[in-house]
C-alpha positions as CSV (number, residue, x, y, z in Angstrom):
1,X,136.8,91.4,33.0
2,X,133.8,92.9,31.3
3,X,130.9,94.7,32.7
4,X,127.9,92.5,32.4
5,X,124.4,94.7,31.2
6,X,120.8,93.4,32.7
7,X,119.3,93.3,35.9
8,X,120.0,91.6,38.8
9,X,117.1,89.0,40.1
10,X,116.6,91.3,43.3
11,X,116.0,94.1,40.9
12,X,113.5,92.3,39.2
13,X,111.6,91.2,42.1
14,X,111.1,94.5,43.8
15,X,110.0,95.8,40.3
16,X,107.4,92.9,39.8
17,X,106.3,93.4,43.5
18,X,105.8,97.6,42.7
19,X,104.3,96.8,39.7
20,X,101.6,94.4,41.0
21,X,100.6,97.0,44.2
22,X,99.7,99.6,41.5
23,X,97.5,97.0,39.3
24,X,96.1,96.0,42.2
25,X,95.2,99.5,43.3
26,X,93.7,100.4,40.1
27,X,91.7,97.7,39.9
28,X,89.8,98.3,42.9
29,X,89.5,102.1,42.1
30,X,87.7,100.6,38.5
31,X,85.4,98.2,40.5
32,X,84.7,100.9,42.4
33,X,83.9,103.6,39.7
34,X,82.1,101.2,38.6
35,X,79.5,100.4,41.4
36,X,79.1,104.0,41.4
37,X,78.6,103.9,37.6
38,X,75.8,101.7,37.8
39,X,74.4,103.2,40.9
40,X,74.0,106.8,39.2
41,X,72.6,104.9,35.6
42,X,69.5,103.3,37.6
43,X,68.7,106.6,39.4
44,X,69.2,108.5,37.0
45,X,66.3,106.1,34.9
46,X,64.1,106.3,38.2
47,X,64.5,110.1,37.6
48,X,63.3,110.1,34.2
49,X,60.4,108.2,34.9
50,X,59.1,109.7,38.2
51,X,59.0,112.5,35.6
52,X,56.8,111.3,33.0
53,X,54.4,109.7,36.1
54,X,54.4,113.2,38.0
55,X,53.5,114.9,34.1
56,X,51.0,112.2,33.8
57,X,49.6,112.8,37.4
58,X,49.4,116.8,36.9
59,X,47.9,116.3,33.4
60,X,44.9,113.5,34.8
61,X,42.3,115.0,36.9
62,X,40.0,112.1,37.0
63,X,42.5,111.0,39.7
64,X,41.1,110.3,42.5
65,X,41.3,112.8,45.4
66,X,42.7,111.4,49.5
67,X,43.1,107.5,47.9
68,X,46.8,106.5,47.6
69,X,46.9,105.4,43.9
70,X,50.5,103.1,43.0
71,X,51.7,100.6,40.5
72,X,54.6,98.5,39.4
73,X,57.0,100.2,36.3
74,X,56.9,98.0,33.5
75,X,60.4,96.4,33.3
76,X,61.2,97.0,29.8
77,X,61.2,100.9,30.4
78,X,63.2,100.5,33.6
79,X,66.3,98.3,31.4
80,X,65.1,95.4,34.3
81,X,65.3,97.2,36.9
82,X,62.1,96.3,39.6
83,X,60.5,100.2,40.4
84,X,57.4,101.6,40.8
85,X,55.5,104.4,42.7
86,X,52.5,105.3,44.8
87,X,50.9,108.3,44.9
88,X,48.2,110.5,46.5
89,X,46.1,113.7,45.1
90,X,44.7,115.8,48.1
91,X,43.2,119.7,47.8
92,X,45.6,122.1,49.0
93,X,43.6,125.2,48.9
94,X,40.0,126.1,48.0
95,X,38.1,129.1,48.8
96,X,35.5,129.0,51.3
97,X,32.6,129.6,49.1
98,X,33.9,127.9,45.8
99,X,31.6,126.8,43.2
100,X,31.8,125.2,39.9
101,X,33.5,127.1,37.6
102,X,36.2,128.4,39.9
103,X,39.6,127.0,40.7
104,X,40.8,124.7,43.5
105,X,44.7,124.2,43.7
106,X,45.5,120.2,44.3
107,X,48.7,118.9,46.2
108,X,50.1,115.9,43.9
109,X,52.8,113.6,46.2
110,X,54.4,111.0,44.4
111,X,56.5,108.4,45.8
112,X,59.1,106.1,43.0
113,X,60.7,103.3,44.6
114,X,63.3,100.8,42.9
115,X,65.6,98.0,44.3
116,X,69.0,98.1,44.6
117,X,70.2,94.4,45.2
118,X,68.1,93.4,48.4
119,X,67.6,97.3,49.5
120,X,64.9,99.5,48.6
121,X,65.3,102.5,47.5
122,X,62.6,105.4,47.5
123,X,62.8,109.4,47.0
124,X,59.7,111.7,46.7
125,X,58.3,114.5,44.4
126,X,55.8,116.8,45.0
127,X,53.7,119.2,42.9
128,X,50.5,121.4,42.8
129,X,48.2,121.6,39.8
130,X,45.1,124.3,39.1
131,X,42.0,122.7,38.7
132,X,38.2,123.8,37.6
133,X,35.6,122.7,39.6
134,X,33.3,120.8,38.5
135,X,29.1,120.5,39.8
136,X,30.4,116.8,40.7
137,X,32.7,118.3,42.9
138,X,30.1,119.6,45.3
139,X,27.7,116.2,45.4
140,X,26.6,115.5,49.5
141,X,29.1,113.3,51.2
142,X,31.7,113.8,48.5
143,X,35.2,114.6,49.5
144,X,36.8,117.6,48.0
């Protein structure tokens, strides 16, 4: 009698059954990386444009001072994605006897907010900016 050559059905069932445990496993671990893919891209592009709002708020000083100032990102910078922010200028420091001409220091707080599915996201920013005073800055009843 010869030896036959091959595998036996057995054989190939456990191998088929191994073989489909370890796609399946991988799979998940992609869908997975992948979540977390798309998670990181969208705050990541939140990042980036609480950045260019916080530059825009240092660089402004006609904003106004103790109003909470917000908006809505305009979807086509956010790839779809529905963000926006909400801010609020208030004066951190100023001398006692400050007069136009010298410097107050200004407390910028800036609040981005974005949707993740059904969930809303937020995270917050805060800066200080050097501004001159100006003779409109002292006008009776006027908040500083």
């Amino acid at each position: 009698m010869r030896p036959r050559r091959g595998f036996t059905l057995l054989e190939m069932l456990v191998a088929t059954t191994i073989m489909a445990v370890a796609v399946v496993g991988l799979l998940s671990g992609i869908s997975g990386a992948t979540r977390n893919a798309a998670r990181l891209r969208d705050y990541d592009r939140v990042v980036q444009l609480a950045r260019l709002r916080m530059n825009d708020l240092l660089l402004d000083e006609r904003t106004p001072l103790d109003t909470v100032v917000g908006g809505e990102f305009d979807r086509a910078l956010t790839g779809g994605l529905e963000a926006g922010w909400r801010s609020t200028v208030t004066v951190a420091d100023l001398a006692p006897s400050a007069g136009p001409g010298d410097f107050a220091l200004d407390r910028v707080q800036l609040e981005i907010w974005w949707m993740a599915g059904s969930q809303r996201r937020t995270f917050s920013l805060e800066s200080y900016r050097r501004r001159v005073l100006r003779q409109a800055d002292f006008v009776p009843g006027a908040s500083r």
